[in-house]
C-alpha positions in Angstrom: 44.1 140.0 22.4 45.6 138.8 25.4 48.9 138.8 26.5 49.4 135.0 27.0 52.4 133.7 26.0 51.5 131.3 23.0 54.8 129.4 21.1 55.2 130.3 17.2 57.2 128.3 14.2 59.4 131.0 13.6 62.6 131.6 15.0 64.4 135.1 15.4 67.0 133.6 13.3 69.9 133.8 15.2 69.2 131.1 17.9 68.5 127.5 16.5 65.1 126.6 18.4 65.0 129.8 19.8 60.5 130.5 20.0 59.0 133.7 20.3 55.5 134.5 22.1 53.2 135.5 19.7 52.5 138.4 22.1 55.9 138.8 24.2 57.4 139.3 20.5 55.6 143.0 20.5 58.0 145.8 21.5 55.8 147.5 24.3 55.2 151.2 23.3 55.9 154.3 25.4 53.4 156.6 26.0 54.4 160.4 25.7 55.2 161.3 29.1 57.0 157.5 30.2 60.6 156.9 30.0 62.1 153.5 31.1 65.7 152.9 32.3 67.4 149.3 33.2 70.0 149.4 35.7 71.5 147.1 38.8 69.3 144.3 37.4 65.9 146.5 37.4 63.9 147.9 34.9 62.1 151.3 36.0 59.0 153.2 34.3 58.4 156.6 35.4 55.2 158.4 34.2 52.9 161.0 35.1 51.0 158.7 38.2 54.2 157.6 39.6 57.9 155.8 39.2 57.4 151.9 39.1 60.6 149.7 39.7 61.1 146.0 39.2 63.4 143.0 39.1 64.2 141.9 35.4 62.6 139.1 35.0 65.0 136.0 34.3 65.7 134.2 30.4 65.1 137.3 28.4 67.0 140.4 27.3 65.1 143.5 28.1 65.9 146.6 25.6 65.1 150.3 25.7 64.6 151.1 21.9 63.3 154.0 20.2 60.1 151.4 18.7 59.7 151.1 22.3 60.9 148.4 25.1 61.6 144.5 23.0 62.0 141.7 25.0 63.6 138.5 23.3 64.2 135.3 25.6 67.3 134.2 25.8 66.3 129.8 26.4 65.1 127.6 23.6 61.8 126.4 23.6 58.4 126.6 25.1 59.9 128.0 28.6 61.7 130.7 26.7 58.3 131.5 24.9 56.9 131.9 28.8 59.5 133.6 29.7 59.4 136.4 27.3 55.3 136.3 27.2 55.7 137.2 31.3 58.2 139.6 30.8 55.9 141.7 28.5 53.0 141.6 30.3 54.8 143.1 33.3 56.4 145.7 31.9 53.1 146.2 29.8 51.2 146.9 32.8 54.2 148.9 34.6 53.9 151.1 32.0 50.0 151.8 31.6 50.0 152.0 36.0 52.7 154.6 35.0 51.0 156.5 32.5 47.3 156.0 33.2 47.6 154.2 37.1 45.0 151.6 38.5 41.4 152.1 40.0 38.8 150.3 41.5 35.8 151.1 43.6 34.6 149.4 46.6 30.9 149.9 48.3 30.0 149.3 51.7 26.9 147.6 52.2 24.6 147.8 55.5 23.0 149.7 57.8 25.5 152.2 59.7 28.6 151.1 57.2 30.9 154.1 56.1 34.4 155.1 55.3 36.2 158.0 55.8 39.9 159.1 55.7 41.8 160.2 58.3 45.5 161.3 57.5 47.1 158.1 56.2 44.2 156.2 58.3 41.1 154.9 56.5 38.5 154.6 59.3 36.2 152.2 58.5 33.0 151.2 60.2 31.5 148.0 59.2 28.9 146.6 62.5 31.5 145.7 64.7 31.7 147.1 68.3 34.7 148.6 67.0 36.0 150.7 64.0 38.4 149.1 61.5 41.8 151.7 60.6 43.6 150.5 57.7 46.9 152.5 57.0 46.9 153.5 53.5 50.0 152.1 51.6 52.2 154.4 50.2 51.2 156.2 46.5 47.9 154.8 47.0 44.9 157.6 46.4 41.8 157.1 48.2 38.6 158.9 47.6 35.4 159.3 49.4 33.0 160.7 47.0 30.5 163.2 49.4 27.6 162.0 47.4 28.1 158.4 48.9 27.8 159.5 52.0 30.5 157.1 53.3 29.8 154.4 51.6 32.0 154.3 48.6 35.6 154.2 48.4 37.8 154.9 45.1 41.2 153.5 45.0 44.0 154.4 42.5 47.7 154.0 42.5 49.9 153.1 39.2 50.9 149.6 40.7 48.5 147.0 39.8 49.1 144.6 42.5 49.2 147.0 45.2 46.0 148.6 44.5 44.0 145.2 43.7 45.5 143.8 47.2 44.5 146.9 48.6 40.9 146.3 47.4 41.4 142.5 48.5 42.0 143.9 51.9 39.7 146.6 52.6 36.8 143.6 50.9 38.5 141.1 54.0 37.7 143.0 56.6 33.9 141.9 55.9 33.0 140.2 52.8 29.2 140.1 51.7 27.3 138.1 53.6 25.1 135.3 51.3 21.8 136.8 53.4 21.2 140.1 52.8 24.3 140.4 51.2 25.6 143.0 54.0 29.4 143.8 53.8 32.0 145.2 51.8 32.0 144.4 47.8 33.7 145.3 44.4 31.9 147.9 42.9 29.5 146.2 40.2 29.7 142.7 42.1 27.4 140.7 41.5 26.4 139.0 45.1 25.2 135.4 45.1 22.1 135.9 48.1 20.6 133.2 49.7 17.2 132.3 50.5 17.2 132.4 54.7 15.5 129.6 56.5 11.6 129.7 56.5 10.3 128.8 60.2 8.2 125.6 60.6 4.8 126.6 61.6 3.3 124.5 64.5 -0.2 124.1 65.9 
């Protein structure tokens, strides 16, 4: 199931034309460990990976229930629907960062390529003439596993967007290359190589 906003027939009602999302309808359940506050026109989640804080979204009525956190848009029709589907799905994923957090895994490719964290620095060496050091951001959790040797890195941090820009950025810094698909990739990626040039032989 995803958490698309989709419009419904029914209304709540209360509100002539009022549509719920089929999804954005669902009260989003607190895991034991999460609590959720709304104050000065932010929601917050705090869980066991981290406190996660956010402007309410626009056109719906947040709530703190004991079912859970219900979101009911406020606007008639479809954009209300949209509305309410978007709200959900952010605080849905504020509040599994909060109580489970993000990761993903990034492997360096090529001959000489490793990572290794320095501090708040991860040093990164990827064929240049010159190592790459890329502050990590803040609440962000990166691993170098010692059976890599250097070449994989594990990033976690309970804000979805943080961590996959992260991994966006870290991937930037040298992207696989389509012959011999040297470079940085997602772990599991599945790298599109191409065939190189074959040399015209001459008499």
């Amino acid at each position: 199931m995803t958490d698309k906003a989709k419009d419904v027939k029914p209304t709540d009602g209360k509100t002539p034309g009022l549509k719920l999302s089929r999804v954005g309808k669902r009260p989003v359940v607190l895991p034991k460990g999460v609590t959720a506050t709304i104050a000065n026109g932010k929601i917050e989640i705090k869980g066991p990976k981290g406190t996660l804080s956010r402007a309410l979204i626009p056109n719906v009525t947040i709530k703190v229930e004991a079912a859970g956190i219900t979101v009911v848009p406020t606007i008639p029709g479809r954009d209300g629907a949209r509305f309410q589907g978007l709200a959900r799905s952010l605080i849905f994923g504020m509040v599994n960062g909060a109580a489970n957090g993000y990761a993903k895994s990034l492997q360096l490719v090529g001959t000489g390529y490793r990572a290794e964290v320095k501090g708040q620095i991860l040093n990164l060496a990827l064929g240049f003439s010159h190592p790459v050091n890329f502050p990590i951001p803040a609440g962000m959790k990166v691993e170098i596993p010692v059976d890599s040797k250097g070449t994989m890195i594990n990033l976690s941090h309970p804000d979805k967007e943080v961590m996959g820009q992260t991994a966006a950025k870290i991937r930037g810094f040298r992207p696989p290359e389509p012959y011999g698909g040297k470079g940085v990739r997602y772990f599991g990626e599945k790298v599109r190589e191409k065939a190189g040039k074959a040399g015209k032989g001459g008499k």
